[in-house]
Every structure is written in structure tokens, then in C-alpha cells.
matplotlib code that plots the C-alpha trace (Angstrom):
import matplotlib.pyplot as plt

x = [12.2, 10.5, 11.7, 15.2, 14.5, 13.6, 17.1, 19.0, 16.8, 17.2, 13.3, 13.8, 16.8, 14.2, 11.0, 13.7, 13.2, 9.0, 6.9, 6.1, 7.8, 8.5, 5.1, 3.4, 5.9, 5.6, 1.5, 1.3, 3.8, 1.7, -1.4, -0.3, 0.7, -2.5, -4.7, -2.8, -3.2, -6.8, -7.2, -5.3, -7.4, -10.3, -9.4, -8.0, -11.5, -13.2, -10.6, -11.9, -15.5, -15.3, -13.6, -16.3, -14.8, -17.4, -16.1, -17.8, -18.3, -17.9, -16.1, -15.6]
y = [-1.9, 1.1, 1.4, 1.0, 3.8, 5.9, 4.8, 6.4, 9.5, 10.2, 10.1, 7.7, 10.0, 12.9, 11.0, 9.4, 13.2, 12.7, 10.9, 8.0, 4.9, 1.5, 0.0, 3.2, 3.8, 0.5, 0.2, 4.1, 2.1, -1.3, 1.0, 3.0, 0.1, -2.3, 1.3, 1.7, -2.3, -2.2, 0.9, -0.8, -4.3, -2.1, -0.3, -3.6, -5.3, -2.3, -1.9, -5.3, -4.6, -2.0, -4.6, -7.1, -9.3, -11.6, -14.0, -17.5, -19.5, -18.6, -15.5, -17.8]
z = [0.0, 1.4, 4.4, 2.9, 0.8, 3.9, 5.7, 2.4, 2.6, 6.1, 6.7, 9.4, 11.3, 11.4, 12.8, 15.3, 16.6, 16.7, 19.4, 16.5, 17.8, 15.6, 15.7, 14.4, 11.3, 10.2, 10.7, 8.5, 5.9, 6.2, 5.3, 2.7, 0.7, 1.8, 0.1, -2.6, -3.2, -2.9, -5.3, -8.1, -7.7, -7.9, -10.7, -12.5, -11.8, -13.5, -16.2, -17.3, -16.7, -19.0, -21.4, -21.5, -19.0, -17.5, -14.8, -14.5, -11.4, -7.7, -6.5, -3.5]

ax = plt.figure().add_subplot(projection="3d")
ax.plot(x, y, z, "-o")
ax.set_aspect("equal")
plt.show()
């Protein structure tokens, strides 16, 4: 979905242009969206903290 959003933009024609090859556009797109993951789940986790959440059991 991403990358097809690059492909309408042209984003992808212009880094054709750059030294960055296949592997290293889609590991800086792969690592965007595994940071941006882990900030929300972090901020979900102490979004319910704050709520009074408290989880029972393992974590495991």
C-alpha cells in the first residue's frame, strides 16, 4: 500500500536516479512502519495504564 503510493507519486522514478537499490528502499520502508508500530503499542499500553488497566497472568 505504501509503496503503491510511492509508484503514483513518482518517489520511486526519482530514487531510481540514487545509489539506493531494491533491498535498501524496502528495509527504510520495513523500518519506518516496524517504529511507528512500536510507538503506537507503547502508547496504547500506557494509554490504558493511565486508565486503570491492570493485566492478570503472564505476559508470556
Amino acid at each position: 500500500m505504501i509503496l503503491g503510493r510511492e509508484v503514483r507519486q513518482g518517489t520511486l522514478r526519482r530514487l531510481r536516479l540514487t545509489r539506493l537499490g531494491s533491498a535498501g528502499l524496502l528495509g527504510g520502508v520495513t523500518l519506518a512502519q516496524m517504529l511507528v508500530a512500536t510507538v503506537q503499542t507503547v502508547l496504547i499500553f500506557l494509554g490504558a495504564l493511565a486508565v486503570g488497566y491492570h493485566a492478570q497472568g503472564s505476559i508470556v
